[in-house]
N, C-alpha and C positions, 0 to 999 in steps of 0.2 A: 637479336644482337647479343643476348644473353650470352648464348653460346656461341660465340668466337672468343677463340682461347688469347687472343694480344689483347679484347676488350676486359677480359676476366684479371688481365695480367695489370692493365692501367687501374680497371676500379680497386684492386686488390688492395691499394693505399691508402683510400677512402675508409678514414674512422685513425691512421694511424698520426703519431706525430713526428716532425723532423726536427731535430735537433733541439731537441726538449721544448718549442716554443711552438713551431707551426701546424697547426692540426687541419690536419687535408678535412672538409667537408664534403668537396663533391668535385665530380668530372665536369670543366667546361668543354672542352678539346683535343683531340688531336690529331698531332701534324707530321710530317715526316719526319723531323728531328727529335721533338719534342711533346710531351702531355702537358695539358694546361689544366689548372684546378683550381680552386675556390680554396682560402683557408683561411684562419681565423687564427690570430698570434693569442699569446697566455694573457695580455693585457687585454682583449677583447678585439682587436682594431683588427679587418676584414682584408683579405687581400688578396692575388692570385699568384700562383708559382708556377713555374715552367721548370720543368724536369726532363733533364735531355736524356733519352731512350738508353739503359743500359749498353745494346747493342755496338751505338751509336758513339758513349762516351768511351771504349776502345780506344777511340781514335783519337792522337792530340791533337792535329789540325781540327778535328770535329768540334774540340773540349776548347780549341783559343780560341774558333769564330765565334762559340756559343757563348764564353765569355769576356768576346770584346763587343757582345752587344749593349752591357753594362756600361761598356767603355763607353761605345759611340754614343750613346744616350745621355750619358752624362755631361760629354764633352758639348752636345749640343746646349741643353739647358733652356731648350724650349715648351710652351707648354702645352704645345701641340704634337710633341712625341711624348709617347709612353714612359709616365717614370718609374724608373726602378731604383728600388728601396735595401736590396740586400741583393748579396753574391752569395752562395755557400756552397757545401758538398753534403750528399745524404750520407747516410749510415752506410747503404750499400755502393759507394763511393758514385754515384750519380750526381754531375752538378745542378746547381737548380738556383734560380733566379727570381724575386721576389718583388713583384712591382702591383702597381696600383690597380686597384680593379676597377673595371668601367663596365657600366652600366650602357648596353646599348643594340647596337648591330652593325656587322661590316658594310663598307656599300656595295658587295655585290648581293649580300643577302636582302637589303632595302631594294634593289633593282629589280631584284626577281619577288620579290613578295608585291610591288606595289605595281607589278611590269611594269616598271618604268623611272627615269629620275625627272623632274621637270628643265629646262634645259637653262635657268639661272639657278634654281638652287645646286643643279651639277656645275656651275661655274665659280661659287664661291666657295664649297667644297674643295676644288682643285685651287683656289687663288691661296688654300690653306695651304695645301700639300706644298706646295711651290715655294711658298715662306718659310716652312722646314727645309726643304731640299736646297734650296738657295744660304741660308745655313751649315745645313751639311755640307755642301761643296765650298765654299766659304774656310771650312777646316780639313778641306782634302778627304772626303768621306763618302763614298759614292756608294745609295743605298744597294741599287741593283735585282729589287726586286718587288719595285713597288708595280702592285695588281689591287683590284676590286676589294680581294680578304684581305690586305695588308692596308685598309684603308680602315678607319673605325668611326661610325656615325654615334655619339652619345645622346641617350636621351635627353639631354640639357639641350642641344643642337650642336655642340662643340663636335672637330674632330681630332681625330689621335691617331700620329703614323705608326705603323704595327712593325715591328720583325726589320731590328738589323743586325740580326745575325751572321749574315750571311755578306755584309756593308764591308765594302773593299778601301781599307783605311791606310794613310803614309803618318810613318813615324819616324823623326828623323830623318827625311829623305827616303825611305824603303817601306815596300808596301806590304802590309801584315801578311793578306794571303797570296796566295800564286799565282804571279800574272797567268793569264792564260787560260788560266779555268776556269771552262764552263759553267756557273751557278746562277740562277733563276729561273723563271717561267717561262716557258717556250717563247706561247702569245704574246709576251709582252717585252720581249725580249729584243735591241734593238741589233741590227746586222754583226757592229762589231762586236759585241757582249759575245753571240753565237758562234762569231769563225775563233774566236780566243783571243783576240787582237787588243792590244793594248784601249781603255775604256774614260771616262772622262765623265761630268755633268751631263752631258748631253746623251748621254745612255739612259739615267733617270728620267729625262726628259721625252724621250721617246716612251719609254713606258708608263708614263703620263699621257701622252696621245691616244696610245696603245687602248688607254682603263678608257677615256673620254670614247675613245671609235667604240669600244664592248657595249658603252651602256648606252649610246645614244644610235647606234646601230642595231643594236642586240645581235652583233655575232663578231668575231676576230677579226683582227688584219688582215687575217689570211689562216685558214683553214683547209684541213685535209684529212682524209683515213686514216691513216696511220702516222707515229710523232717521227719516221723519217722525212713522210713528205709534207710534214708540217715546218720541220727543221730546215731543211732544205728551201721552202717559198721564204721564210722569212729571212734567210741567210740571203737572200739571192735579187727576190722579188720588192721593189716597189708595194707602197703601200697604196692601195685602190683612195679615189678619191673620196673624201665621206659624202658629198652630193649624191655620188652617182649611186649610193647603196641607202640616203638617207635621206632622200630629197625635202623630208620638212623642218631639216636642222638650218639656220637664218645661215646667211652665207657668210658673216663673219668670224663665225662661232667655226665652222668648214675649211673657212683658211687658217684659222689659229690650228686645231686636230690633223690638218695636214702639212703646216710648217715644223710642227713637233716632231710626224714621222715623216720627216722628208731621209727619204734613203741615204744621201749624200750630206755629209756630217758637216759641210763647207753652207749647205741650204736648210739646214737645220736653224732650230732656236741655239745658239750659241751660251744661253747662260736659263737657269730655271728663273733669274729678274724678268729676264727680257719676256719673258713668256708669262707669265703673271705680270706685266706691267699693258701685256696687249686684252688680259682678260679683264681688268681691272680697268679698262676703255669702254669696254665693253658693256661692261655692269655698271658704270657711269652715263651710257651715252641711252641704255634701256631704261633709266631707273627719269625720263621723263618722254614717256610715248607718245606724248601729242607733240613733241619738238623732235621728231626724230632731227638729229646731227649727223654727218659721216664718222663714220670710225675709221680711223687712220691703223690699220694691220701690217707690221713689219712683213716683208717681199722676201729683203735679204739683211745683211747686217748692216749696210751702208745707206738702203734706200726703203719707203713704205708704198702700199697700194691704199686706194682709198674707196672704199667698202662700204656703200650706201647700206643703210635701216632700212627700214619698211619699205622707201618711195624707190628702188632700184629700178623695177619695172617699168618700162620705158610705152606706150601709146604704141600700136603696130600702127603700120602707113596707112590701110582703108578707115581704121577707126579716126585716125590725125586727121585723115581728109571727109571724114563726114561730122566730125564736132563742130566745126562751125555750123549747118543746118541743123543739129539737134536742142539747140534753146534761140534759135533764132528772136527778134522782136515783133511783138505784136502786129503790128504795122505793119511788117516784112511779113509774117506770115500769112495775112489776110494777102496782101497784095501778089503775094508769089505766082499765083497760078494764072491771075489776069497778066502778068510780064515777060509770062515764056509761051511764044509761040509753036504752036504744033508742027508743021514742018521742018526747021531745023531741029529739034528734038527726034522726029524722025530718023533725019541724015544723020544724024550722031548713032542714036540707037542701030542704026544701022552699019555704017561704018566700023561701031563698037563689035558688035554681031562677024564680019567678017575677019576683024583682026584675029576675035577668039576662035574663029574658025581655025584656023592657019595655025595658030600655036598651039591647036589642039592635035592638030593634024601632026606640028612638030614634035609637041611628048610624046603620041601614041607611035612613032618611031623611035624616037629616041628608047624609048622603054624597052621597045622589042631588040634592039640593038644590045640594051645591056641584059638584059635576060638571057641572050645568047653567049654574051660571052662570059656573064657568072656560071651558067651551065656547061664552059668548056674551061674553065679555071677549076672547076669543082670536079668533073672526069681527071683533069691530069692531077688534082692533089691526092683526089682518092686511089689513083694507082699507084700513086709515090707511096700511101699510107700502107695499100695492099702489099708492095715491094716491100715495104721497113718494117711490116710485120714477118712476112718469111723471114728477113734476117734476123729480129730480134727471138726467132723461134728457134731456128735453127742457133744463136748464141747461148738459147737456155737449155737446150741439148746438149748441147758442147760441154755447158757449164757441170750437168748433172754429170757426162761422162766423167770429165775429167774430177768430179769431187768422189765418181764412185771409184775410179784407179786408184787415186789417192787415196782412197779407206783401206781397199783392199793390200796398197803398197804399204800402209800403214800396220796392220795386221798382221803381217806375214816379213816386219822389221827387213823390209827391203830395200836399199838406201838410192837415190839418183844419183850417177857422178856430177859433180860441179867441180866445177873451176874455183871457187874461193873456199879459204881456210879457216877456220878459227868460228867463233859467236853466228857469222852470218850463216855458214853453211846450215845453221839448223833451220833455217828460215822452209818455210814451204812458200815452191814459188806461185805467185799470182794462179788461179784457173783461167785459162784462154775463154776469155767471153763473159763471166762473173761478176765483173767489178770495173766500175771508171772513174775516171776521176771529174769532178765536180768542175766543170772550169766557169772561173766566173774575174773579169777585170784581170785575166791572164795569169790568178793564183787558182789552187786548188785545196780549197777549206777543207772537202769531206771526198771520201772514195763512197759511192753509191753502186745498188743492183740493180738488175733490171726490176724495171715499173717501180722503183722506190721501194721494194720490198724494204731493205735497212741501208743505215747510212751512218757510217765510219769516221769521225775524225783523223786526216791527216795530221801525224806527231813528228818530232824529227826526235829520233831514238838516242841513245846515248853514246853510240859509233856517228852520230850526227848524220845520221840516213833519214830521209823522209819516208814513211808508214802508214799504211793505214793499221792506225791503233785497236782494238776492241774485237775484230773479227773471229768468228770461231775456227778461223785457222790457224791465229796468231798473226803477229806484227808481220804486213806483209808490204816488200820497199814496192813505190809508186813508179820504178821505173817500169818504162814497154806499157804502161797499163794507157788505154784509150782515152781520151775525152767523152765529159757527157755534159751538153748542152740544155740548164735549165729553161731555156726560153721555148726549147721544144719539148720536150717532161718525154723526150723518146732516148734511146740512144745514138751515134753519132752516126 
């Protein structure tokens, strides 16, 4: 580690001091924005500073989110955000922020040191989170990127929400940074955060389900090889239920983590109260185990389901109908055997005997009946799959030709005729077979390649054209270009 030159570049501070007062003692971290450091003021009194990356403060949008995290922090004034204590700028004109040092660990580092959280103290943890964010959104302040490491466990047992930096705030009616842009964690990240879409409390709120699904599953909402096809399930896709990946998390604790990320922002938790007011049921109705209660868990915003503790589990019918003989009385049980006659127990057993014959006779039909026709359901999809791979081979053919024409027509300043004049003509148009458009609820978020190689944000450019933005061929318009149907992860 010694030798990486950006690590050489952060400790190189370590020993100096800022602004006559703060003397960097040591590296805590760092982040993509920012280094974090330990340092000690000229009065003695301990602290940590965050120093946002030279590269970094270039930028004045980079330089006002990084210092409206001061803002939002303060504006909350709770004492379960991180406080900070000073704004300033370095020598070498780096800004840099000055806030309390805590003594502890994130909760995704506790999660993975102890594998595991237990499944109430992850509950009061988050009943914390939620009374800041209820907070925040309370003053128009949506953090937008609360995960695991933005979470902070102190050694005291307290916790402290990390990083809002990046916390999408209204002032005056108009929103500090730009609607529309993409910033936070993939994973945690909720549908509309991802397409750019106008964002609210309930984004927080999913990335609260989000952190709860990570640690009590131990894997994402939804996971993938590469960050387009991870981009793409969580833009698009349903979040799995946490039973079905989790099966020993209580089933109240299950509908609370899956009304959080409910995909449809109408079935979602509506406010970070409501949602800490059902975990706080919860951690009231556990905290006397020999009385289990029902727990009444919000459905929707108008109505509740009611969610048995421990006693859910219902008697199956054989066991229902043989409790009665299993503590019979004494009496009854001596007498039993002199008060049933062996002939009609016969005709019974017997009669029993032929029914099971018969309906044995019926499944072992019925069986072979559907065996057959899962094994003709399964021929015709497998040739449907063999047919949609020829074509999607034959599109990636296509795609390389026409990007090798294109190089060489590029080289050799060879120009296409077109039909329009001015900004557009310099467009390179679409390659026939390369790129689709993502269709999902009848819009189209992002243009995708085949197999999800990469995946493009649709922009609407400043001739108010729709694009796919970031391509290495340039902003290229989404007309003529095909549909690609997530639900089949093929092309159309």
């Amino acid at each position: 580690m010694s030798d990486d030159p950006a690590l050489k570049q952060y400790t190189a501070r370590i020993g100096t001091v800022l602004r006559g007062k703060w003397r960097i003692d040591s590296l805590i971290g760092v982040g993509g924005m920012a280094a974090v450091y330990e340092a000690t003021h000229r009065i003695g009194r301990r602290c940590a500073i965050k120093i946002l990356h030279p590269e970094i403060a270039v930028s004045k949008e980079h330089r006002a989110r990084f210092e409206q995290e001061a803002l939002a922090v303060n504006q909350l004034g709770h004492p379960a955000a991180v406080n900070v204590l000073d704004i300033d700028t370095s020598e070498d004109g780096s800004p840099f922020l000055v806030m309390e040092l805590l003594d502890g660990e994130s909760l995704g580092k506790r999660a993975q040191r102890s594998g595991g959280i237990e499944e109430r103290e992850l509950l009061r943890i988050v009943s914390t989170v939620l009374e800041v964010l209820d907070v925040a959104h309370g003053l128009g302040i949506v953090h937008r990127d609360i995960k695991p490491d933005n979470l902070f466990l102190t050694s005291s047992g307290g916790v402290k929400v990390l990083d809002f930096g990046i916390a999408r705030m209204k002032q005056g009616g108009s929103v500090r940074t730009r609607v529309g842009s993409m910033l936070g964690t993939i994973p945690y990240m909720s549908p509309e955060q991802i397409a750019g879409r106008e964002i609210d409390g309930r984004a927080d709120v999913f990335a609260v389900g989000a952190t709860m699904f990570r640690i009590l599953a131990k894997r994402h909402v939804h996971e993938g090889s590469m960050e387009s096809e991870l981009l793409i399930k969580m833009a698009t896709l349903p979040a799995p239920a946490l039973r079905t990946v989790a099966p020993s998390v209580s089933p109240e604790v299950c509908a609370i983590v899956d009304r959080a990320l409910a995909f449809d922002l109408s079935r979602r938790y509506p406010t970070a109260r409501a949602m800490r007011e059902d975990i706080e049921r919860v951690l009231g109705a556990k905290a006397t185990p020999h009385a289990p209660v029902p727990v009444s868990i919000r459905a929707d915003v108008s109505s509740a389901i009611s969610v048995d503790g421990p006693t859910m589990a219902a008697p199956a019918p054989d066991e229902a109908m043989q409790a009665p003989m299993v503590t019979p009385a004494p009496d009854q049980a001596m007498q039993a055997p002199m008060a049933t006659s062996g002939r009609p127990q016969s005709a019974a057993t017997s009669a029993e005997a032929g029914s099971n014959s018969r309906f044995l006779m019926i499944a072992v039909i019925g069986s072979v009946v559907l065996v057959v026709c899962l094994a003709a359901v399964f021929f015709v999809v497998r040739s449907g799959d063999s047919a949609e791979d020829t074509r999607e081979s034959a599109d990636d053919d296509t795609s390389r030709e026409d990007k090798a024409s294109g190089t060489m027509a590029a080289s050799s300043n060879t120009s296409t005729p077109s039909s329009t004049a001015g900004p557009s003509s310099t467009r390179r148009p679409a390659p026939n077979g390369k790129y689709r458009l993502l269709l999902k609820d009848g819009k189209y978020p992002f243009c995708v390649t085949s197999k999800l190689k990469n995946a493009y944000p649709v922009r609407t450019n400043d001739e108010g054209v729709k694009v796919c933005s970031g391509t290495p061929e340039g902003p290229i318009p989404v007309d003529g270009l095909k549909a690609y149907h997530p639900s089949e992860f093929q092309w159309e």
